[in-house]
Every structure is written in C-alpha cells, then in structure tokens.
N, C-alpha and C positions, 0 to 999 in steps of 0.2 A: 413424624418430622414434617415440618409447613414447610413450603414452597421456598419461603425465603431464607429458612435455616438448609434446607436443600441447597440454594441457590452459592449460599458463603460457603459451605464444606467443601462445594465443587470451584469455588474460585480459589479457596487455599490451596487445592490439590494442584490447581491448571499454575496458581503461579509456582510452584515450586518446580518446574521441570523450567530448565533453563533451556527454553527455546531461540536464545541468541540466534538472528538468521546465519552464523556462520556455522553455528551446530547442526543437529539433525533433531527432527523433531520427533521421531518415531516411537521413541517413549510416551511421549504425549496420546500420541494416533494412538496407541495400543491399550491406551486406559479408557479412551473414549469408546472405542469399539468394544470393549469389556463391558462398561459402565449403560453401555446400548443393547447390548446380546443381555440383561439383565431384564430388559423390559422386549425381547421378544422380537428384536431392531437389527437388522441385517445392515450391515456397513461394506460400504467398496471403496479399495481404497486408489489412489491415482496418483502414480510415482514418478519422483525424476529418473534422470537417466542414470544417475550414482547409485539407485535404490537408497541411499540413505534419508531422504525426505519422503513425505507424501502428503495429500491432498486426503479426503475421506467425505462421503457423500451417503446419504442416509433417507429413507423415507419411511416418516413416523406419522402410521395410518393406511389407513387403505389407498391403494395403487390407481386413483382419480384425477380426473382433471380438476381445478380448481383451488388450486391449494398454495403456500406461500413459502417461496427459500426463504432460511434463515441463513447466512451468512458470514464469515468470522474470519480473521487469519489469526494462525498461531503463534507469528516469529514476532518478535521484541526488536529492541536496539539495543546497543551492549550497556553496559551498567559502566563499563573500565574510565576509570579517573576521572571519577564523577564521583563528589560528595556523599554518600549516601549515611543516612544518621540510623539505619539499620540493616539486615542483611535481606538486600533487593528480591529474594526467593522465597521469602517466610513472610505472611499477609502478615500487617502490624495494626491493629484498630488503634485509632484516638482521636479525640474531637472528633467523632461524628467524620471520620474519615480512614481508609483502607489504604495502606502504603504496601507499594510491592512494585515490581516492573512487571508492566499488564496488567496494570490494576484498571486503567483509564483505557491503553490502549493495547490490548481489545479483548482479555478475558474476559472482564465481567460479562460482557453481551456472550459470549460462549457459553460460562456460567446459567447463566439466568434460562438460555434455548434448551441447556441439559438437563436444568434443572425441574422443568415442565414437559417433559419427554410422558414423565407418567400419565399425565390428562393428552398430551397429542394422539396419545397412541386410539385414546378412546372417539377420537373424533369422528364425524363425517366426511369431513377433507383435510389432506395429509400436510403435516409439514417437511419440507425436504432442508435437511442442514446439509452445509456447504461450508468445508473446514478447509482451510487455502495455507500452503507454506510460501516464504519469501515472499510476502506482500511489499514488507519494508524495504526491498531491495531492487524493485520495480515492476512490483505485481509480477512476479514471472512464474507462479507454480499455479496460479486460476485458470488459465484461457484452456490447459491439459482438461483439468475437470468440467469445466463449462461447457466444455466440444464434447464429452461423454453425457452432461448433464441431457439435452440439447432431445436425444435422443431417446434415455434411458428413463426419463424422468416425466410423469404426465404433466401435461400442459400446465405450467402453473400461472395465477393469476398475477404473479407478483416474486420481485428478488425483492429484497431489506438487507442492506449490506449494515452491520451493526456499530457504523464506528463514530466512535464520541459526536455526540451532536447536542451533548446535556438531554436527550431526549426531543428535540425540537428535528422538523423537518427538514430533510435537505434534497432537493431536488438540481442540484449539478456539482462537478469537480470540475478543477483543472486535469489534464491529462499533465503526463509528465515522461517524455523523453532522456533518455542516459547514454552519453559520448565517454568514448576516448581517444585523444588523439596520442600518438606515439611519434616522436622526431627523432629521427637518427642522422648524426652527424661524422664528422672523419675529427678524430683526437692529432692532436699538435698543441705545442707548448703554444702557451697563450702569448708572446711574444711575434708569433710568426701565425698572424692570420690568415694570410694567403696560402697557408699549405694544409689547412683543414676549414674545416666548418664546425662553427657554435649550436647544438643543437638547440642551446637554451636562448641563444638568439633569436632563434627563429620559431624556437615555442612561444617566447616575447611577442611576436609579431605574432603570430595565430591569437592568443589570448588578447592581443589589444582589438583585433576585427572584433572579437565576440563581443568586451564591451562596448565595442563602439556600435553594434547592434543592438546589445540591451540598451542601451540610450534612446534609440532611436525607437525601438519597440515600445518605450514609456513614455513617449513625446507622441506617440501614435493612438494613445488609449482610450479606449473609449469608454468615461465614468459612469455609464448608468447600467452598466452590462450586470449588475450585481456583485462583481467578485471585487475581493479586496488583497490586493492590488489589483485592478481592472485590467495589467495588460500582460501578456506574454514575459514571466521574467524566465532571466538568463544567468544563473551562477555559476563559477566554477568553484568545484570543489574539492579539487587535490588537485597539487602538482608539484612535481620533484625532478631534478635533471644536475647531470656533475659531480664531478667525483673529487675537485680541488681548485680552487681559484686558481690558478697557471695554466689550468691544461681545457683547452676549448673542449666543449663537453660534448661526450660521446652519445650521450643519447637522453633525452629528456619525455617527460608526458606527462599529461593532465588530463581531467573530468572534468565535465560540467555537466549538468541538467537543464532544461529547458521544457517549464509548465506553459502550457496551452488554454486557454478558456474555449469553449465549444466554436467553431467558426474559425479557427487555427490549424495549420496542418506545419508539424514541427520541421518535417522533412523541403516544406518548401519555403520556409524562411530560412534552409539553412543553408538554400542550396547555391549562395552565393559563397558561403564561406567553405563548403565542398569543393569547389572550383578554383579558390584562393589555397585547398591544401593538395589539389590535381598539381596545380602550376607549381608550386613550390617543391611538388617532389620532384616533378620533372626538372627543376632547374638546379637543384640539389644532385640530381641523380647526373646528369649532364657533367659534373664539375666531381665528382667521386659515388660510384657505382654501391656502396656500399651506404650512401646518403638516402634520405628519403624522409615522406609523411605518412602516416597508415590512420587512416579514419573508422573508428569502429563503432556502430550503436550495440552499445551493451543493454538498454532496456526499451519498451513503449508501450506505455498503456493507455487507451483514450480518455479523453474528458467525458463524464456526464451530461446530459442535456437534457431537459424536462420534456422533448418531444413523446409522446406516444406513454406516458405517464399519468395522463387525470385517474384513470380508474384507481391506480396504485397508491397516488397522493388522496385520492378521497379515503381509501381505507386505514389508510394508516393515520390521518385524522382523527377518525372514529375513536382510532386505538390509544392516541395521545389524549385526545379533547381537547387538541392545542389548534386554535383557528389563523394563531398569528402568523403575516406572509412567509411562503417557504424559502429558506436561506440556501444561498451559492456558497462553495469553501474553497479556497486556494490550494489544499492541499488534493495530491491524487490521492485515488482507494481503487479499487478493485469492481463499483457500481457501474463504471463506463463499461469494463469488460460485459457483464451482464448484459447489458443492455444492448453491444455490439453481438452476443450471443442472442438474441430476442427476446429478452424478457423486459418488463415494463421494468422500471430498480428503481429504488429510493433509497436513501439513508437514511439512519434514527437510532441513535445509538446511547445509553449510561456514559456518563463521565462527559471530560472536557477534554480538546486537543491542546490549550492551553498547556494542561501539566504533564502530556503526553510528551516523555523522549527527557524528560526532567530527572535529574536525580529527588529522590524521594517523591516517584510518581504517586499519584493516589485518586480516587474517586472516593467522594461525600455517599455516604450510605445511605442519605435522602433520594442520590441518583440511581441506586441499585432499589431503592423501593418506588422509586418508578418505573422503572423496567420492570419488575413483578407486576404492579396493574398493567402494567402495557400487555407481559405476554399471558395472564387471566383474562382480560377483553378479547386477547386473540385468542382464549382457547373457548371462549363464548362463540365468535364470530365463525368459527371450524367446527362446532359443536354440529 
C-alpha cells in the first residue's frame, strides 16, 4: 500500500465517525490508538471532565529533543439543515475533489500524520501528534494536553497546527473570545410597564453598546497589520428572550464572540461594557430582587503571533518549497495555544477554509497530494 492510498483509507475511516463537537469523539480516539499500537505507538489519552471526550498525544520515534508536533482537531460542525448532495460521513470522490465534513476541515491533515506513522517511527527525531476535541467550539479540549505535553514530551523544535492553509504558510490567527450575557427581568402584562421589567429591553441595550463598539473597533484599524479584516471584530451570535408579545419578558440572552489580532487583549476592550452590565444589574436589582445581568465568558483562546518563530517558519519552508510571504488568518485555531504553551507553532495545512463549515465540504485531491510531499520531505528531514 503507498503512502497516499494509506493516506485516503484513513481519511474515509476518520470521516465516517461523526465527530459533531456536541458528540463525543471516543470512537474516533479508540481507532487511532489501535491504528498506532499496530506500528509499536504508545498513546495517552487527555480527557474532559464528562469522560466522554478526549485529547490523545503520541510520540512516533525515539524519546529526543528535536522533533516536530503534528497537530489536528477531531470535532466538525454539524451538517443539520444544510444542503448536502450526499451523505456528509461517507468520503465521495469527483472531479479531482473529496466530499465529506472534514474533508477540508481537518481530517485530511490527521489522515496524511497517520498515514506516514510507518516511516516516523524509523526516524532519528520523533514526531509527537497532538489530537485535540472541541476546537470548534473555542479551542477548549487543547490547553489540558498542551499543559501535559509541556512536560511529558522532549523539547521539540516546532508545533504545525494542520488547518487548511491550501498548504501555504501561516504564521498568525486571531484569537477569539466567547460571551454570554443572560438578563432576567420581573413578567407583567405588557400593558403595565411600571410593575415589571422587559428583559428584552434591556438585552436591547446591552447589544446596541456591543455594536456601537464593533463600530468603533473598525474605525480604529489598522490596515497593514496583515489580517483581513484588520481590526478586532465583534458578532453576536444568538439571541433569544420572551415568551408572548403582552407579557414583558422574563428573561432573555445572547452570544457573541469577539476575534482579536495579536496586540489585543479581549478582556480589556470589554471592560467598559462589563461595567455597563455591573450597573444595570444593580439597578435592575434595586427596582425587583429577582432582576439582574450575569456576564459569562464561555471560551478564550489566544491569537498567534510570528514572535519567536523564524526557526519553525524556515523549516517548514523547506517542507512546502513555498518562498511566497507568510499569511495572517482571521480565523482562530489552536497555534496561539501552543505557542502560549512554548513551543515555536506554525500553520500549514491540505484544503481551503473557504469550503470549510460548507455543506458539501470537500478538499481537491491535488491538495492531499501535497500534504504527501510535505510529510516525505518531513520524513527526509527527521531521518
């Protein structure tokens, strides 16, 4: 079997386990640790607190300094009420293209690290894979592993976080922050304002601060920083409140997220609108005791930033043969974790984020046969 018939059996297998982040991925983790104990590969695995997730960490080769994370998250985005022109967990080839969810984002690079497991093992310097849950949901199952890697793991020269980058360099993310605010109000017929409070009134107000922040945060940009959009955006992305137009509503809430470019810190851009949900609970609470705001950060992952990274970006150069400048992305990953852990991190990844999170996801199999020379160069350069 060649490397790249290796590389596609193991990406049919990784997309058919429906790793939606609200699932559990454990099936998954248990094929890989199989698929590794096969070639002589001792795996540990790093779980949440439900046991039903886990993380899984591996070092393929001898126990040395020197050597390079390969990097991956398991969890998807759901497939529900989204087009799809087959069924999203069975790989589909055509035209020169791989349809599945995870095809793009982020099996194949999993694919391809397991698929060359046989030549790492042979190496002189080891590769350490690094299998991460809930990426999609605000990197929250990495920084467990990363704080064991840290330790467990010899020095290595380099993390490679493997997410779509068409193969081309990427030397920063945005970070991205995850809120919820919750507003509780006192219910009264909607006729008689004065003897309750509108939670959805007042989640109105909170939501209009935030845009009038994100406003102000895009008037403040600064265009050559690389990233596209250049500046700190601010979405909200759910919100729901009320149970019947007459009746002032009892309680309402919403998300938002808030991406960072390196030189941001989410927590103190935010901390005007922290004090805007102090004061309103206070005055909420003042007028019916059962009133209030609750402010929660549900994720935060840092942004990337090419400090302390030339060694890493020359190697992984070598491994593309790509010289053209290295690109900034708007989207978060999991590389800033690393990097907050001390490892040098890059990104470089098969596929495109373009058609990543898409119904009828897919990666061009031109881009899986460049991930194949990439990790043969890398297993020349570990040789």
């Amino acid at each position: 079997m060649t490397d790249m018939t290796r590389a596609r059996a193991i990406l049919d297998q990784l997309i058919a386990f429906d790793t939606t982040s609200r699932n559990s991925n454990l099936a998954l983790i248990e094929w890989v640790e199989s698929y590794l104990a096969e070639y002589g590969v001792a795996a540990r695995r790093v779980s949440n607190e439900e046991g039903n997730k886990s993380n899984l960490f591996a070092t393929v080769g001898p126990e040395v300094e020197g050597g390079v994370i390969l990097s991956g998250h398991t969890d998807v985005v759901p497939v529900d009420n989204q087009d799809w022109s087959s069924d999203p967990w069975v790989t589909r080839e055509e035209a020169g293209k791989l349809y599945g969810r995870g095809t793009s984002d982020m099996k194949s690079f999993i694919a391809l690290a397991l698929a060359w497991v046989p030549e790492f093992v042979k190496g002189s310097k080891p590769v350490h894979l690094a299998i991460s849950y809930d990426e999609e949901v605000g990197c929250l199952g990495a920084p467990a592993m990363i704080e064991q890697m840290r330790t467990a793991v010899p020095r290595p020269r380099l993390a490679l976080v493997g997410e779509p980058t068409s193969m081309r360099l990427v030397t920063g993310h945005k970070g991205i922050s995850v809120y919820r605010v919750e507003v509780d109000g006192a219910e009264a017929h909607s006729s008689l304002v004065n003897h309750g409070i509108s939670a959805n009134e007042h989640a109105v107000d909170l939501m209009h601060s935030l845009v009038e922040l994100s406003r102000e945060l895009k008037a403040k940009a600064d265009p050559d920083n690389g990233f596209d959009p250049p500046y700190p955006t601010l979405t909200i992305g759910v919100m729901q409140g009320g149970e019947a137009a007459n009746i002032l509503a009892g309680h309402a809430e919403f998300q938002f997220d808030l991406r960072c470019p390196p030189g941001f810190v989410a927590d103190e851009l935010l901390a005007p609108f922290k004090a805007h949900c102090e004061a309103l609970d206070k005055e909420m609470q003042a007028r019916f005791p059962q009133a209030g705001v609750r402010f929660h950060k549900v994720a935060d992952a840092p942004p990337l930033g090419d400090e302390g990274s030339e060694d890493a970006m020359a190697f992984v150069r070598k491994l593309t043969g790509e010289n053209s400048p290295a690109a900034k992305v708007a989207y978060a990953a999991e590389a800033g974790q690393f990097q907050q852990g001390g490892f040098p991190t890059v990104i470089c990844g098969p596929g495109s984020i373009e058609q990543a999170h898409q119904p009828d996801e897919w990666i061009a199999i031109d881009q899986l046969e460049q991930g194949c020379r990439f990790m043969e160069r890398l297993v020349e350069e570990l040789a």
